[in-house]
C-alpha positions as a Markdown table, in Angstrom:
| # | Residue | x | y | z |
|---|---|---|---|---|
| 1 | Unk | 5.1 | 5.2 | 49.1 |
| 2 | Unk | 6.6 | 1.9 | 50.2 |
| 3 | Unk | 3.6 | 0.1 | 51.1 |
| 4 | Unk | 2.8 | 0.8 | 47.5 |
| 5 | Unk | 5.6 | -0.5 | 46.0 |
| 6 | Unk | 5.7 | -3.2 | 47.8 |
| 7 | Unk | 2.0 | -4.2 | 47.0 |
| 8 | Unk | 2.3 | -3.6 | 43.5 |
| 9 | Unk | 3.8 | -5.8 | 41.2 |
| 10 | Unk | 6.5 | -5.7 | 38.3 |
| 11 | Unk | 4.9 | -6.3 | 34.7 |
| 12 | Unk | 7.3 | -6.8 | 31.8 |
| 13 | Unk | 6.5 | -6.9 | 28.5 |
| 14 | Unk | 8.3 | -8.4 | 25.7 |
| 15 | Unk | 6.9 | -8.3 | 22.1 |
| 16 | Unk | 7.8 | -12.0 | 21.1 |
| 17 | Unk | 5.3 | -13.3 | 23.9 |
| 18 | Unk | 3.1 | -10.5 | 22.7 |
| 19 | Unk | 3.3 | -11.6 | 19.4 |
| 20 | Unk | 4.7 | -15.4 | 20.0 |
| 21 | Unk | 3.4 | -16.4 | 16.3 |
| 22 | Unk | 4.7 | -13.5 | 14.2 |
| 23 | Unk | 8.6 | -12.6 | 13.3 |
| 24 | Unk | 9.9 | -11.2 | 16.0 |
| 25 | Unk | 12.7 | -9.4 | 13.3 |
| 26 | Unk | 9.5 | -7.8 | 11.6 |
| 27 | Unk | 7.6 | -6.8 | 15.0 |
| 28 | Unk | 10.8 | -5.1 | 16.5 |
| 29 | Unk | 10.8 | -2.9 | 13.2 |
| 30 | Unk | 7.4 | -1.5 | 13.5 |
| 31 | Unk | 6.2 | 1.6 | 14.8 |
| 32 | Unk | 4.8 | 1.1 | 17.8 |
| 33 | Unk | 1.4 | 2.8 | 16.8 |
| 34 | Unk | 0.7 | -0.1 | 15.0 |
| 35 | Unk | 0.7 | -2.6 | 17.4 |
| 36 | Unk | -2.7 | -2.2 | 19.0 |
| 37 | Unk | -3.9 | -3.1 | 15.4 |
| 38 | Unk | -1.9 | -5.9 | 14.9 |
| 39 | Unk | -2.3 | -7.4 | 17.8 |
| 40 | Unk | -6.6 | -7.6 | 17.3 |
| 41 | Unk | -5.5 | -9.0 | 14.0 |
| 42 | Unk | -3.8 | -12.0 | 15.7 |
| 43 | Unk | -6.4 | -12.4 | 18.2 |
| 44 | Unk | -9.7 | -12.5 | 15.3 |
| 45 | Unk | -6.9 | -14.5 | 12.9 |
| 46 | Unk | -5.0 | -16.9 | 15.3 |
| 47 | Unk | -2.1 | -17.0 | 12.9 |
| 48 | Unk | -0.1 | -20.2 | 12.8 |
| 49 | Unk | 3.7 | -19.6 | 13.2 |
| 50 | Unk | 4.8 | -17.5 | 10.4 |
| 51 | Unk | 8.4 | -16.3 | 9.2 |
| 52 | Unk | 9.4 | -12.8 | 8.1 |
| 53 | Unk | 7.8 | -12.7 | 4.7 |
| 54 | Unk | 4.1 | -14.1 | 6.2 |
| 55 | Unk | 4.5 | -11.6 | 8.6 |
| 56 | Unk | 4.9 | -9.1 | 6.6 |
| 57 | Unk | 2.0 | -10.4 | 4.5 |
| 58 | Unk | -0.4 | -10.8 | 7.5 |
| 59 | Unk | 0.7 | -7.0 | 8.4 |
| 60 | Unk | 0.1 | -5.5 | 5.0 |
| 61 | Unk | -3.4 | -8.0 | 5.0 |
| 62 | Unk | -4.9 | -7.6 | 8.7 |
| 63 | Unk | -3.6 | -3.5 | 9.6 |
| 64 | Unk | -3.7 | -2.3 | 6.0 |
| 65 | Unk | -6.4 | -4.1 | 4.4 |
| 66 | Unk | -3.8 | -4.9 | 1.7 |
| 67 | Unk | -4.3 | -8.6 | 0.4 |
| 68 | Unk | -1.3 | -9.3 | -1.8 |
| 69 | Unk | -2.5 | -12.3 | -3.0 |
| 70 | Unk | -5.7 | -10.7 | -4.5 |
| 71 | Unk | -3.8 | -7.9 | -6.6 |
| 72 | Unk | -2.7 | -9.5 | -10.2 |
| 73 | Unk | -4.6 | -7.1 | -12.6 |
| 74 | Unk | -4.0 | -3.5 | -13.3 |
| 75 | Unk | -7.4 | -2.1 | -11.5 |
| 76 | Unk | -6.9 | -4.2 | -8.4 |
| 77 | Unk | -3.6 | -2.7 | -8.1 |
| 78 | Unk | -4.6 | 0.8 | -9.1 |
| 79 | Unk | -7.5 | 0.5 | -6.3 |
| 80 | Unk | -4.9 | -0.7 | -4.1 |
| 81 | Unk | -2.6 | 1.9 | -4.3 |
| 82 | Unk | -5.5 | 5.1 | -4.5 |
| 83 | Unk | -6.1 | 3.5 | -1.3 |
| 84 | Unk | -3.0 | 3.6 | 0.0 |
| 85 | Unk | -2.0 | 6.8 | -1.1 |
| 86 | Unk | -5.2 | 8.7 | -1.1 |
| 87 | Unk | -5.8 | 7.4 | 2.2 |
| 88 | Unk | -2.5 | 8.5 | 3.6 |
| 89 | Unk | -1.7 | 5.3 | 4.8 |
| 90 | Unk | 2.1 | 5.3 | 5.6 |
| 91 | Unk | 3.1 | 1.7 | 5.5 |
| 92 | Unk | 6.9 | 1.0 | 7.1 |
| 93 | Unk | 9.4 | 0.6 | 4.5 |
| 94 | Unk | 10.1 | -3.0 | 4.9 |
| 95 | Unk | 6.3 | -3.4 | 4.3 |
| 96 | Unk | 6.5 | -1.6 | 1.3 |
| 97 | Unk | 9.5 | -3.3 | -0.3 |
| 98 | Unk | 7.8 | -6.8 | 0.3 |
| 99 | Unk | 4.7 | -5.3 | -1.4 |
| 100 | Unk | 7.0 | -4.0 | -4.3 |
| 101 | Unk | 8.8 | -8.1 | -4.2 |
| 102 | Unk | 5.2 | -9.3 | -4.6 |
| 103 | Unk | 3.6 | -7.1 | -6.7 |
| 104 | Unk | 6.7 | -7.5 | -9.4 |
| 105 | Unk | 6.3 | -11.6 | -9.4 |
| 106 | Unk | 3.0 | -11.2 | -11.3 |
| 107 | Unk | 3.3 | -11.1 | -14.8 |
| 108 | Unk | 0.2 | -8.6 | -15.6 |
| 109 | Unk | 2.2 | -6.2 | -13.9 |
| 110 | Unk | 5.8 | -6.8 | -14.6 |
| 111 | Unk | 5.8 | -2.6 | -16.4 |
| 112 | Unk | 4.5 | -0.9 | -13.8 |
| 113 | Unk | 7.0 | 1.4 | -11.9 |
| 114 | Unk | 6.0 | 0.5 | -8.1 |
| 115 | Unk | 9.3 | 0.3 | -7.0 |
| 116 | Unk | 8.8 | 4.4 | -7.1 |
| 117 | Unk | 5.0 | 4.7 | -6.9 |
| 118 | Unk | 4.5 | 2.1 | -4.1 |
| 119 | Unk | 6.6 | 3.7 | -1.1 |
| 120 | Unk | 6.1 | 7.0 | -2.6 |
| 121 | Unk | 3.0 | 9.0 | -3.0 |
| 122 | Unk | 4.0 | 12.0 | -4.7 |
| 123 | Unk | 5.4 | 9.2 | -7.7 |
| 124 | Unk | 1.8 | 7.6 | -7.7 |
| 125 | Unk | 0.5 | 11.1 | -7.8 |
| 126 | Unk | 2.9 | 12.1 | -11.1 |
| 127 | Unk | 2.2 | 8.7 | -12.4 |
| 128 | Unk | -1.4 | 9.2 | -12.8 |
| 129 | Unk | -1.0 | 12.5 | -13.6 |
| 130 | Unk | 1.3 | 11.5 | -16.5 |
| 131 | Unk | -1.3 | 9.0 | -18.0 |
| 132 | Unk | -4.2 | 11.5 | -17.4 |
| 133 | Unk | -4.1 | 12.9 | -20.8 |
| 134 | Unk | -4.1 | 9.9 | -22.7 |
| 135 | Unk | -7.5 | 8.7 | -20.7 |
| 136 | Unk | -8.9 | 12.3 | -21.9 |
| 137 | Unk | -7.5 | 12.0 | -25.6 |
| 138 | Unk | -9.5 | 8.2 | -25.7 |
| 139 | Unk | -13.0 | 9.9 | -24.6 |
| 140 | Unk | -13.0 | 12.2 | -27.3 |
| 141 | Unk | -11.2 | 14.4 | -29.8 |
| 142 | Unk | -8.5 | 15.7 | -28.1 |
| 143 | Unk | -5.7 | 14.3 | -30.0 |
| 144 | Unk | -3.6 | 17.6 | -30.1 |
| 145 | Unk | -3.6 | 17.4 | -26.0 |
| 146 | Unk | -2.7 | 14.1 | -26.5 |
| 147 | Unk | 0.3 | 14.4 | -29.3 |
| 148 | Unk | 1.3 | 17.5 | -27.6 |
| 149 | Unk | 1.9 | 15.2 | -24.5 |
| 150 | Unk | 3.8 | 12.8 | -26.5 |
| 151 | Unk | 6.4 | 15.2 | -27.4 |
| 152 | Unk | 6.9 | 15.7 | -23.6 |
| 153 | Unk | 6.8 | 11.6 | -22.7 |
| 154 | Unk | 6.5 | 9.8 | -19.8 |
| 155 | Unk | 8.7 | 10.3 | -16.5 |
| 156 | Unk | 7.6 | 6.9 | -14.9 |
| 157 | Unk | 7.4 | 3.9 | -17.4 |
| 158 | Unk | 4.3 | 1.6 | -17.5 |
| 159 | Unk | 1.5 | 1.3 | -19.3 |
| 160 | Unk | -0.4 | 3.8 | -21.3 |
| 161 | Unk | -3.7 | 3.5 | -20.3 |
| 162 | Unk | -5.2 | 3.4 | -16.9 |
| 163 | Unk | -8.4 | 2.6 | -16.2 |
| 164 | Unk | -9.7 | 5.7 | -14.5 |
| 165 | Unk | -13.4 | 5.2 | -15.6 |
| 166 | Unk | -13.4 | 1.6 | -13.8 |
| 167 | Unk | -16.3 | 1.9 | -11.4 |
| 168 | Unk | -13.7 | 1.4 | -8.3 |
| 169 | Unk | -11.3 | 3.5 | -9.8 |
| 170 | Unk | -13.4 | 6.3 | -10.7 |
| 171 | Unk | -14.7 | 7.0 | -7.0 |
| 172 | Unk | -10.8 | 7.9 | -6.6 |
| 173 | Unk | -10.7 | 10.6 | -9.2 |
| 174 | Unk | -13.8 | 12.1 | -8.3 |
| 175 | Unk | -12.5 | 12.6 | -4.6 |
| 176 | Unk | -8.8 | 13.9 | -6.0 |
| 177 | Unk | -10.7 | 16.2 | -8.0 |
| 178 | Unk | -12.8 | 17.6 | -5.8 |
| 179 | Unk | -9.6 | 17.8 | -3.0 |
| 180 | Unk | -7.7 | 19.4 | -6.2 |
| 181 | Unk | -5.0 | 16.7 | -5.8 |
């Protein structure tokens, strides 16, 4: 057993040199499960030093396939979040709140509630459920459905109508649907 020790050798690992261009404050904070991902991101991106919030971006971007930059309009952010939360995607908290801190800077989406329905899938779930009716009440006559619906009200603030029969959105519903979600 000595002769092995001896002709070994000591290997330490440290995630700053792992991850020399990223925020070591973020990296420290992630589960470790994601760091094989992340760290075939930084090798295909070659990211150029980046501070907590670019971190955090390049995360939600490179492991999550979120691209914060690319959501301003109600269907991109739908899509993103069905494909978060459908997906069961559990993104860190921190990751979350800097997607919420983004996501409320843009003005075409200033009413939506994602500081509930972002970090929590069970809100996005009763979200869309709540705003269900009033995509059924537009494709036809169901306007008792719909003013019985308005008695009740909304739980979750935002807008009315959701675009559920927008050709990226509607491959969603199908699949919640058929999974009786």
């Amino acid at each position: 057993m000595g002769s092995l020790l001896q002709a070994g050798r000591k290997l330490s690992f440290n995630l700053g040199k792992i991850f020399p261009n990223l925020s070591y404050p973020v990296i420290e904070k992630l589960d470790r499960s994601l760091l094989d991902a992340l760290f075939d991101a930084q090798s295909k991106a070659s990211p150029d030093h980046m501070g907590d919030n670019a971190t955090k971006d390049f995360i939600l971007r490179h492991v999550f396939g979120i691209t914060t930059e690319l959501i301003a309009k109600e269907v991109e952010l739908l899509r993103a979040l069905l494909r978060l939360h459908y997906g069961n995607l559990q993104i860190p908290l921190m990751l979350a709140e800097r997607l919420v801190q983004v996501l409320k800077s843009h003005e075409g989406l200033k009413t939506w509630p994602v500081s509930e329905i972002v970090p929590d899938d069970k809100a996005f779930f009763a979200f869309l459920q709540e705003r269900w009716p009033v995509f059924l009440s537009r494709l036809g006559n169901l306007h008792q459905v719909w003013d019985e619906f308005l008695e009740y009200g909304f739980k979750y603030p935002g807008p009315d109508h959701l675009p559920f029969d927008h050709e990226d959105i509607k491959v969603y519903i199908d699949n919640l649907f058929l999974e009786g979600r």
